[in-house]
C-alpha positions, 0 to 999 in steps of 0.5 A: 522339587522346588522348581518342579516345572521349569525341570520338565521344561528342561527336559523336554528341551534336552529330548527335542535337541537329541532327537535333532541330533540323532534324527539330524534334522531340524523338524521335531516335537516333544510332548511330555505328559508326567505324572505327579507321583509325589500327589499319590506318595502323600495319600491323595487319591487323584490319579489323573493329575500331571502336566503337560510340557511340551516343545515344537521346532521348525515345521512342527511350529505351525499351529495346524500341526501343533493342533494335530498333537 
């Protein structure tokens, strides 16, 4: 996938507006840690490799809380 970051990106933001909606409140975080699968498809043996996106709305914004994830 080309723009394989900005994907997750967005995905991540897409999870944090659900959660607002179903939980029906403003204060919530996702933190997205993905694998990249398509590194062992190739026959490359580094499994701990992934990224890390995440986003933080309202109270989680506040980097005392932002350090506790």
């Amino acid at each position: 996938m080309p723009n394989d970051l900005k994907f997750k990106k967005d995905l991540t933001l897409q999870v944090v507006n659900e959660l607002k909606k179903v939980l029906k409140t403003e204060d919530v975080a996702c933190v997205i840690d993905a694998k990249h699968l398509c590194v062992n498809s190739r026959g490359i043996s580094d499994i701990s490799s992934s990224t890390v996106t995440s986003e933080f709305a309202e109270k989680f914004k506040g980097k005392d809380v932002k350090e506790s994830f």
